[in-house]
C-alpha positions in Angstrom: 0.0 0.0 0.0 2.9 2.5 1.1 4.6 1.5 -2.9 1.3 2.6 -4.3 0.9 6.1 -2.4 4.5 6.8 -3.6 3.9 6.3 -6.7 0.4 8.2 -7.1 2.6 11.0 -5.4 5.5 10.6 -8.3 2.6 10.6 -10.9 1.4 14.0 -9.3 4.5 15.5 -8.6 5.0 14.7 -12.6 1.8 15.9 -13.8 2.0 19.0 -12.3 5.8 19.5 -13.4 4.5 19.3 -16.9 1.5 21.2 -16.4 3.9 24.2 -15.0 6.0 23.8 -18.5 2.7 23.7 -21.0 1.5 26.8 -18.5 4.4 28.7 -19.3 5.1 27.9 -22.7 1.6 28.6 -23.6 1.6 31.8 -21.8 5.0 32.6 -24.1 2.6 32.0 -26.8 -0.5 34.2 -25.4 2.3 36.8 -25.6 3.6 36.6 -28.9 -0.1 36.5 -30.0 -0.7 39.7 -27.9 2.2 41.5 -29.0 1.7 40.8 -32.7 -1.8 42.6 -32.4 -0.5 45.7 -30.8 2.7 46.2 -33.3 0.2 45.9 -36.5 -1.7 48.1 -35.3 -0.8 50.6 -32.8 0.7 54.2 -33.2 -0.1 54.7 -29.7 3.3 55.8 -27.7 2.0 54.2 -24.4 0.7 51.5 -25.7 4.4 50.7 -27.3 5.8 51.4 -23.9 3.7 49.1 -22.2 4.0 46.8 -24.4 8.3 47.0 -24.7 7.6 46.7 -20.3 5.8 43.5 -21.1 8.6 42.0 -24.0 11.6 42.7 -21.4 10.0 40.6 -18.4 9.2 37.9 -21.9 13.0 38.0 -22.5 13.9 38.1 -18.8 11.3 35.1 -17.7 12.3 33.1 -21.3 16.1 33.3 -19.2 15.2 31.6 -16.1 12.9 29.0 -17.9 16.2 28.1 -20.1 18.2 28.3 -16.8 15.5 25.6 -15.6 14.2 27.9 -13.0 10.0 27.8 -14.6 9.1 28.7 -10.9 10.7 31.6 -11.1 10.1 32.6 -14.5 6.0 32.4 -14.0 5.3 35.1 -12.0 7.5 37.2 -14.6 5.5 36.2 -17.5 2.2 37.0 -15.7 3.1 40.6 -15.6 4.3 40.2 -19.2 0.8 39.2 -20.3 -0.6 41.5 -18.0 1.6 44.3 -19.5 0.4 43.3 -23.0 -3.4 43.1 -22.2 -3.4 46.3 -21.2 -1.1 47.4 -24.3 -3.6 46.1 -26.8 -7.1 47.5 -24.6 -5.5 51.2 -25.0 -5.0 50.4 -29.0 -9.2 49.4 -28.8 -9.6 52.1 -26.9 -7.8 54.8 -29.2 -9.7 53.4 -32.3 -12.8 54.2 -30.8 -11.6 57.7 -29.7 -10.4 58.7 -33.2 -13.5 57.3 -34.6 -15.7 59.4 -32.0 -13.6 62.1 -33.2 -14.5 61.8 -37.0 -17.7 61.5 -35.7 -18.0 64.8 -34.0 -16.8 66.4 -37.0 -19.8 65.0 -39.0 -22.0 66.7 -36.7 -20.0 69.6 -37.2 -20.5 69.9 -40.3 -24.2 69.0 -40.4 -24.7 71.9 -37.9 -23.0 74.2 -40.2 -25.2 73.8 -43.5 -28.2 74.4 -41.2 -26.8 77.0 -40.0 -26.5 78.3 -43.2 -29.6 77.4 -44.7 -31.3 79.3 -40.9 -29.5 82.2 -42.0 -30.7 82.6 -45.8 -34.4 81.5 -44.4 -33.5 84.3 -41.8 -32.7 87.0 -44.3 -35.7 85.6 -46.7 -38.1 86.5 -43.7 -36.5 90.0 -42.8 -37.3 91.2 -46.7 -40.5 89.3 -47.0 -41.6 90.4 -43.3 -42.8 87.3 -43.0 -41.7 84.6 -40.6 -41.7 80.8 -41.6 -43.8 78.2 -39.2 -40.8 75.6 -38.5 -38.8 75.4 -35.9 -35.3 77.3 -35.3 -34.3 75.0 -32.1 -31.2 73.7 -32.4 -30.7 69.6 -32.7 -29.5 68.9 -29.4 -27.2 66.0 -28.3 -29.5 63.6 -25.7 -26.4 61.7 -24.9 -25.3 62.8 -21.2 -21.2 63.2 -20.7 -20.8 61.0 -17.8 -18.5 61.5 -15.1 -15.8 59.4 -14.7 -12.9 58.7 -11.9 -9.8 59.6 -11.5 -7.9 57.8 -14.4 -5.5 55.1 -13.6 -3.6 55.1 -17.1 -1.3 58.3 -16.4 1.8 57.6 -16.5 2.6 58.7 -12.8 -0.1 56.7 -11.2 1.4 52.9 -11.8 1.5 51.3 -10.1 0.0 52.1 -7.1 1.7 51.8 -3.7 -0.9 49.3 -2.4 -3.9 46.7 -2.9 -5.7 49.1 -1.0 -5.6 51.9 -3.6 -6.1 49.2 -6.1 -9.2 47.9 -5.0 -10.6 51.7 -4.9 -9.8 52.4 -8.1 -11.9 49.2 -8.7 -14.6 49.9 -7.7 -15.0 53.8 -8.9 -14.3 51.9 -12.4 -16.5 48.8 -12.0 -19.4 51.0 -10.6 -19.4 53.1 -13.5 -19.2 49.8 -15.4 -21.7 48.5 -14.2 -23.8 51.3 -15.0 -23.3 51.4 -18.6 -23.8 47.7 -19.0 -19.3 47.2 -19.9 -18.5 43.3 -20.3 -16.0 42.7 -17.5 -16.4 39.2 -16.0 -13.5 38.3 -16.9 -11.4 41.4 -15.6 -13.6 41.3 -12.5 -12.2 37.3 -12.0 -9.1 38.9 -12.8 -9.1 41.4 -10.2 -11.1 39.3 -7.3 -8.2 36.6 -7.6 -5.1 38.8 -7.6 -6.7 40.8 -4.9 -7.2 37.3 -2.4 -3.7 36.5 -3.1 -2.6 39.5 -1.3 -4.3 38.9 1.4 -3.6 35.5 2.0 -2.0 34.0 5.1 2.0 34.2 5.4 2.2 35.9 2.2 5.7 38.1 1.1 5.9 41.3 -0.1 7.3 40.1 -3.5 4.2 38.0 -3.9 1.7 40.8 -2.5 3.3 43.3 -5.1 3.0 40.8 -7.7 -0.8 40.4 -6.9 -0.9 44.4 -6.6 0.7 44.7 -10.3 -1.7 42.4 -11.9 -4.5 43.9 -10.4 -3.9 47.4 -10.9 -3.3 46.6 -14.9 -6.8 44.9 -14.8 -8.2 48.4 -13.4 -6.6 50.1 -16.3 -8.1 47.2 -18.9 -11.5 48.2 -17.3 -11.2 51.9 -17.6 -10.0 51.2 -21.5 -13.4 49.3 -21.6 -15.0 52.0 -20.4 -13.7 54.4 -22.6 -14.0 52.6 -25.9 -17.9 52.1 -24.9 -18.6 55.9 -24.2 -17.1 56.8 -27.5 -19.1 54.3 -29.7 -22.4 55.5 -28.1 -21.0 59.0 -28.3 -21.0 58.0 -32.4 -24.5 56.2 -32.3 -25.7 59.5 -31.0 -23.6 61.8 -33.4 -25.4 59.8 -36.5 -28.8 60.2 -35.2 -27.5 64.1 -34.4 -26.0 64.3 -37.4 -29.5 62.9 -39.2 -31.5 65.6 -37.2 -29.4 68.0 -38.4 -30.1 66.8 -41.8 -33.6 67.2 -41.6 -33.8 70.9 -39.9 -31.8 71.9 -43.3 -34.0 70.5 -45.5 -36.9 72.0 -43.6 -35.6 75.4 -43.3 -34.3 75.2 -47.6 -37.9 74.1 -48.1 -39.5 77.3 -46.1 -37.4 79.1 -47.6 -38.5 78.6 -51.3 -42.3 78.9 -50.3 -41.5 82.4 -48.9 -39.8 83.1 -52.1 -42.8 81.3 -54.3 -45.0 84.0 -52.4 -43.7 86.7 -53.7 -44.3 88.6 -56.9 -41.9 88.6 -59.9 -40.7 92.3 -59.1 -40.3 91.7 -55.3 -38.3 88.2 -56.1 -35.7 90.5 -58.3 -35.2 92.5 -56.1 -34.7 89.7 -53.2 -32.1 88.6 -55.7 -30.6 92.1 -56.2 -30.1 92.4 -51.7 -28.5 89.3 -51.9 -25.9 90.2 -54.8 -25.1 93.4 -53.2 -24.7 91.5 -49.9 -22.3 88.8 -51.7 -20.1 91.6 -53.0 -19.9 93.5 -50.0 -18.7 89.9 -48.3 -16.3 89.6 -51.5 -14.7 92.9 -50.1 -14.5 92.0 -46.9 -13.3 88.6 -47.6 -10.3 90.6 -49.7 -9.9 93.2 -47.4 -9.2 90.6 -44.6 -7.6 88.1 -46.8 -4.2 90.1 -46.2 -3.9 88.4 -42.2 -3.8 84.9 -43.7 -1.3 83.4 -42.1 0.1 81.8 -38.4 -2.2 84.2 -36.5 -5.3 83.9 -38.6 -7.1 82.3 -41.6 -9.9 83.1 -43.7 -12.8 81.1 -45.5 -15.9 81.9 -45.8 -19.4 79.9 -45.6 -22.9 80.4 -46.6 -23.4 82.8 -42.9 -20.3 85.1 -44.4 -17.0 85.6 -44.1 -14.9 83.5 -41.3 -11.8 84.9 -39.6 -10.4 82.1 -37.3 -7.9 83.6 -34.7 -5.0 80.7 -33.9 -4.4 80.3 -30.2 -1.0 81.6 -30.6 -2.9 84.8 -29.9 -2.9 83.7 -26.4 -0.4 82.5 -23.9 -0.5 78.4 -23.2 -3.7 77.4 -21.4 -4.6 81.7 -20.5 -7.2 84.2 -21.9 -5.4 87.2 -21.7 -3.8 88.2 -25.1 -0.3 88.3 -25.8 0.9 91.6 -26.2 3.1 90.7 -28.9 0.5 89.6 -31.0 -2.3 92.3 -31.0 -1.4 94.7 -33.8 -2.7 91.7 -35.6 -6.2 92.4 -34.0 -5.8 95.8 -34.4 -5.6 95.7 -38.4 -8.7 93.5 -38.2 -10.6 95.6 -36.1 -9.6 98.9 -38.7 -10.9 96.4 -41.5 -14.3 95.4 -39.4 -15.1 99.3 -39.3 -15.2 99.8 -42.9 -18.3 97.1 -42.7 -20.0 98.4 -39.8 -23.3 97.0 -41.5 -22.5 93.9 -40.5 -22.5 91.8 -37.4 -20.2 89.9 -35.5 -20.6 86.4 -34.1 -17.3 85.6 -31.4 -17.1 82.1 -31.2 -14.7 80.4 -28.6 -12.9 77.0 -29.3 -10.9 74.6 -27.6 -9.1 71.4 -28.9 -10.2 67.9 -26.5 -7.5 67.5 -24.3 -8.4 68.4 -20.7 -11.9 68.0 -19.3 -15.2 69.2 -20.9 -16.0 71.9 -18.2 -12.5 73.0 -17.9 -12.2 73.4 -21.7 -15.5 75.1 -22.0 -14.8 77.8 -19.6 -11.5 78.7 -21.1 -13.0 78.9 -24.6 -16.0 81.3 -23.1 -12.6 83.5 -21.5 -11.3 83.9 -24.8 -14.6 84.8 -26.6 -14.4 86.9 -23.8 -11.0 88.7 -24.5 -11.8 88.9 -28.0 -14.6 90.9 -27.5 -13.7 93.5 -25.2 -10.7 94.0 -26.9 -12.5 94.8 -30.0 -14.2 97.0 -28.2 -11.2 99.3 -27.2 -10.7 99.3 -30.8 -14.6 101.5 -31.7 -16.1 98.0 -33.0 -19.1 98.7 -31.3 -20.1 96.3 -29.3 -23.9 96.4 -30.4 -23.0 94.5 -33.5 -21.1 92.1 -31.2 -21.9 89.0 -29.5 -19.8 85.9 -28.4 -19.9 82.6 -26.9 -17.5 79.6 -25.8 -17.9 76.2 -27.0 -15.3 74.6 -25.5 -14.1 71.2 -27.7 -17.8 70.4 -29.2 -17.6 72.0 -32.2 -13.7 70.6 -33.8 -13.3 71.6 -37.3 -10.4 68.8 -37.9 -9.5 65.5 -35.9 -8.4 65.9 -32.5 -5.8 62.9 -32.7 -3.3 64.7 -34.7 -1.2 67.8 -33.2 -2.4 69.3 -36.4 -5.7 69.0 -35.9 -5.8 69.9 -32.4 -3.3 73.2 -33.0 -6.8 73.5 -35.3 -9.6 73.5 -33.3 -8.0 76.4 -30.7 -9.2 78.7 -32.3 -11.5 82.4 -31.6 -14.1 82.5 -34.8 -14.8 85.7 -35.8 -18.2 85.4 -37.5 -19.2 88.1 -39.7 -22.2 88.6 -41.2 -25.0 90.3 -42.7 -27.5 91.6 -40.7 -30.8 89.8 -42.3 
């Protein structure tokens, strides 16, 4: 009886000894897999650095398991997978960002042809004295920006000092989760097991700090998660924006036409004949202003008039207060806007995405702000003026290049005629 325990004990002792080497050469694998996806795919700078994090402790646990030391060489590998998990999650993540950025530019530009078309309806009305039965309400968004924690994917914060701050991070992430219906079983297993191991009995500090790494990459998996499934409701809800946007166009081209069927053939001529007069008097505004293309401003022009967008070189990094250095430019603007005091003057401040929504919105309403009142002290008066702050909602190019963030902060000046 005592030869047969032994030898069910050497069969154990053998099956698990292979077990540990398929476990780790599988996990080699699972890694290799892992890091294929990111590198044919990510442009991401983190997601690289995690990901070279993760191939060193590959290299370094690939040592021990040729020096016969597999034991040793698990551990090491876990955080390599770990490291790589989290690698490819940020490249999911990012697509979905850049693809909610496109997005917001498609509503962009859906809300500037209505805009347009509102303001030709507008002027239609002013000359017919007539004012069209449709609405003028803006589409609005019915998505709410939710509020998230602190993120745990800056560089300084990993990894955190203990299980402790770990498992609050977890649950600020998985609550919010939770709430907007985010698969994460498996990163909740993921987390629930590292986090027992800590707290097991006559644990070491290496092995609680192993438990702590793991766990705190499977937070940052989850807010990735979380991330990528705000942005592809943010795009569900920018298509049907976008469609809305669509349809208050066509409604306001359609009123438009019957207030222009209504009238008579002498009154439609001379309609026509305003709005010639009004498109040469934007032709010499448009060449008057033309002359400050360039780093501090440039020109275009839409169906609403003539469009001076102010770069935010203008302004010193993350202020409202105009550089010095940089107003003469302003000041020849402000000459040119007096010579076309018919017209009004829609201030429009912009900011790119970085930084949060509220923070973003009240910096692009400062320099509306600074804009304004420094148009003022040049005789624009300021009863033809009006301005507003936007913050990042209203991008005119994609917020994932430094090009197209350098872009969208911007001060609009609108300027129009008065319909």
């Amino acid at each position: 009886m005592r030869t047969y325990h032994l030898f069910s004990l050497f069969l154990l002792v053998l099956v698990w000894g292979c077990a540990a080497s398929v476990d780790v050469e599988s996990m080699f694998r699972d890694f290799e897999d892992y890091e294929k996806d990111v590198r044919t795919v990510s442009t991401d700078q983190q997601a690289m650095e995690i990901l070279e994090m993760g191939r060193q402790k590959r290299d370094e646990a690939g040592a021990l398991v040729d020096q016969g030391k597999k034991k040793e060489a698990v551990p090491i590998v876990e955080q390599a997978l770990a490291d790589a998990r989290v690698a490819l999650e940020i490249d999911k993540m990012n697509t979905s960002v850049q693809r909610a950025e496109q997005c917001r530019l498609e509503v962009e530009q859906a809300r500037t042809k209505w805009r347009e078309a509102l303001f030709v309806l507008e002027q239609t009305e002013e000359f017919v004295g007539n004012e069209a039965s449709i609405s003028k309400r803006e589409p609005e968004s019915k998505q709410e920006t939710p509020v998230l924690p602190e993120s745990t994917l800056l560089p300084d914060s990993f990894p955190p000092a203990t299980i402790d701050e770990v498992s609050t991070q977890w649950t600020a992430w998985r609550r919010v989760a939770s709430d907007r219906k985010v698969a994460a079983a498996d990163l909740e297993s993921t987390f629930r097991r590292n986090q027992a191991q800590t707290q097991a009995e006559k644990v070491d500090s290496a092995t609680v700090w192993h438990h702590t790494y793991l766990a705190a990459r499977a937070v940052q998996s989850l807010e990735c998660r979380v991330h990528a499934q705000a942005s592809e409701h943010e795009c569900l809800e920018a298509a049907r924006l976008t469609a809305d946007f669509g349809d208050a166009r066509a409604e306001a081209l359609r009123a438009t036409l019957d207030l222009e069927r209504g009238l008579q053939d002498d009154l439609r001529s001379e309609l026509d004949q305003l709005r010639a007069e009004a498109k040469t008097r934007q032709d010499e505004l448009f060449n008057a202003l033309s002359q400050m293309e360039g780093e501090v401003a440039r020109i275009r022009r839409d169906a609403r008039g003539t469009i001076v967008s102010l770069a935010d070189i203008l302004f010193d990094f993350d202020k409202a207060t105009l550089r010095r250095d940089v107003e003469f430019n302003l000041v020849k603007i402000a000459t040119i806007l007096n010579q076309f005091e018919e017209m009004k003057i829609v201030i429009e401040g912009h900011t790119d995405s970085i930084g949060p929504d509220e923070y973003n919105l009240g910096l692009s309403q400062r320099r509306a702000s600074a804009v304004y009142e420094f148009l003022i002290s040049q005789n624009v008066d300021e009863r033809r003026m009006s301005w507003e702050g936007y913050g990042e909602s209203r991008p005119v190019d994609d917020n994932s290049t430094d090009e197209g963030r350098q872009r969208n902060r911007r001060v609009d000046l609108v300027i129009q005629d008065t319909p």
